[in-house]
C-alpha positions as CSV (number, residue, x, y, z in Angstrom):
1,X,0.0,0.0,0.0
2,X,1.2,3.4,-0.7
3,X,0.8,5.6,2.6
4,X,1.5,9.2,3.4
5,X,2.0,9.9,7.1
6,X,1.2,13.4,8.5
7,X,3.7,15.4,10.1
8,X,1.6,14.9,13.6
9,X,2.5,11.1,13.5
10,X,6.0,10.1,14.9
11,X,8.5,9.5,12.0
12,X,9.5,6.2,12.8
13,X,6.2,5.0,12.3
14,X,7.0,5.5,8.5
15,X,10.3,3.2,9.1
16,X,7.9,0.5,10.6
17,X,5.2,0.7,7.8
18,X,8.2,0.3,5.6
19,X,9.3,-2.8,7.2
20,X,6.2,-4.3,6.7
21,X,5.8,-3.6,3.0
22,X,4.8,-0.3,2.7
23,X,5.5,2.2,0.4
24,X,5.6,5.0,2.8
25,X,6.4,8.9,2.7
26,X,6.2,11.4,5.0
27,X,4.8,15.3,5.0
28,X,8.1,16.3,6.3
29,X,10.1,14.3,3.9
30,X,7.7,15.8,0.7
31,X,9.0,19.2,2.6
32,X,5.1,20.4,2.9
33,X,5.6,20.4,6.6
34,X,4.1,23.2,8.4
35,X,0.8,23.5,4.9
36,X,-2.6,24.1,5.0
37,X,-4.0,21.0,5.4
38,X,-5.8,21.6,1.7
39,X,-2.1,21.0,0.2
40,X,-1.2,18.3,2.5
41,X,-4.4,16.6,1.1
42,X,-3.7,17.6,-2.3
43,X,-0.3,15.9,-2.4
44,X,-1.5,13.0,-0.9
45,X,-4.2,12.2,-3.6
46,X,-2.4,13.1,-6.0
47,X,0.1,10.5,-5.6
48,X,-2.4,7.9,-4.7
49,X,-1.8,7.7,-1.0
50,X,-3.5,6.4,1.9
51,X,-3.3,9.3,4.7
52,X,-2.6,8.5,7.6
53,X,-3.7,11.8,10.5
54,X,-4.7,12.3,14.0
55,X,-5.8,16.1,12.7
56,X,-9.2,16.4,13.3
57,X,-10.1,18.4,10.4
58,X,-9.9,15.7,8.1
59,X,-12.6,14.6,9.9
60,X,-15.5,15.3,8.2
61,X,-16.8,12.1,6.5
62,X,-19.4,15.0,4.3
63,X,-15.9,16.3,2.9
64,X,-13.9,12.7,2.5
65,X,-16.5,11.3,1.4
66,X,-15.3,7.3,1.5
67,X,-14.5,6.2,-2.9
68,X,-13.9,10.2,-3.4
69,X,-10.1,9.6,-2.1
70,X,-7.7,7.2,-2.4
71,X,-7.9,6.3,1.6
72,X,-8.0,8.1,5.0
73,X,-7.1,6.7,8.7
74,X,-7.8,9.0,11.2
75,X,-6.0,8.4,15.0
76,X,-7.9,8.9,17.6
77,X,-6.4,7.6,21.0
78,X,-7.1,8.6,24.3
79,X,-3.2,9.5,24.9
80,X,-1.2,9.4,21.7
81,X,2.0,9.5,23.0
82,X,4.7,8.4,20.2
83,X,5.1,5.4,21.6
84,X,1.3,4.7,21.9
85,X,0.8,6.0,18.2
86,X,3.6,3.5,16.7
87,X,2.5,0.6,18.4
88,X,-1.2,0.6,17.3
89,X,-1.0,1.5,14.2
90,X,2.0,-0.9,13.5
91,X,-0.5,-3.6,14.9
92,X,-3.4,-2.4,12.6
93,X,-1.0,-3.1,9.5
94,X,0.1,-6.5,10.8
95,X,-3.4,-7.2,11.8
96,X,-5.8,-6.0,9.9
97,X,-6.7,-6.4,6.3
98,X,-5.9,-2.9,5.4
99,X,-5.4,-3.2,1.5
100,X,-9.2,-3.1,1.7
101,X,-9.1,0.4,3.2
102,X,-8.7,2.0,-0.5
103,X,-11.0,4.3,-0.9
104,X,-12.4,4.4,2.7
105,X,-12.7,6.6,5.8
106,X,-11.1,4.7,8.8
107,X,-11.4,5.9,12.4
108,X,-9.3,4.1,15.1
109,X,-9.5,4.6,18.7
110,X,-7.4,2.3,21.6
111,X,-10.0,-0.4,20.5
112,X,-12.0,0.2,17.9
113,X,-11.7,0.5,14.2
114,X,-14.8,2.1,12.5
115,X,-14.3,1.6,8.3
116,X,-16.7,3.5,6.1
117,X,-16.5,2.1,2.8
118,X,-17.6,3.5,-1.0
119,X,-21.0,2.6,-1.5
């Protein structure tokens, strides 16, 4: 899968990813660090990545709408330490089936995972 990490997520989670077969980049490493979040977004679709945030304004499922994207996951733990952010999301891509994720809007929390797909 081809994954773009936001620059709120620790870096090494993009070294990780990697390891598991991942094509991953990172904002910081496209040097958009520090964008609106419109060119963040922008990049991201526009070379076909899944985007991986915690930023809650690419939360709106009425904006990223699920088959209008090439994939979102959006973090949402109770204490996302970098630690705590590595290690679930890690788990989620040794765990879960996430090359069905393209297209969709993906929530995560400590314990849940919520997937909206294209209808």
């Amino acid at each position: 899968m081809k994954i773009k990490l936001d620059e709120n997520l620790p870096f090494r989670l993009a070294d990780s990813l990697r390891r598991l077969g991942h094509e991953t980049d990172t904002v910081p490493q496209e040097g958009i660090g520090g964008a609106d979040d419109s060119s963040v977004w922008e990049a991201a679709q526009t070379a076909s990545r899944f985007f991986i945030t915690q930023d809650m304004d690419f939360s709106d499922i009425r904006y990223f709408t699920p088959g209008s994207h090439s994939g979102i996951l959006l973090v949402r733990l109770r204490q996302p330490g970098r630690n705590a952010l590595v290690q679930r999301i890690s788990s989620l891509f040794e765990d879960e089936d996430v090359e069905r994720w393209s297209g969709c809007f993906v929530v995560v929390t400590d314990h849940k995972i919520r997937i909206r797909s294209p209808r």
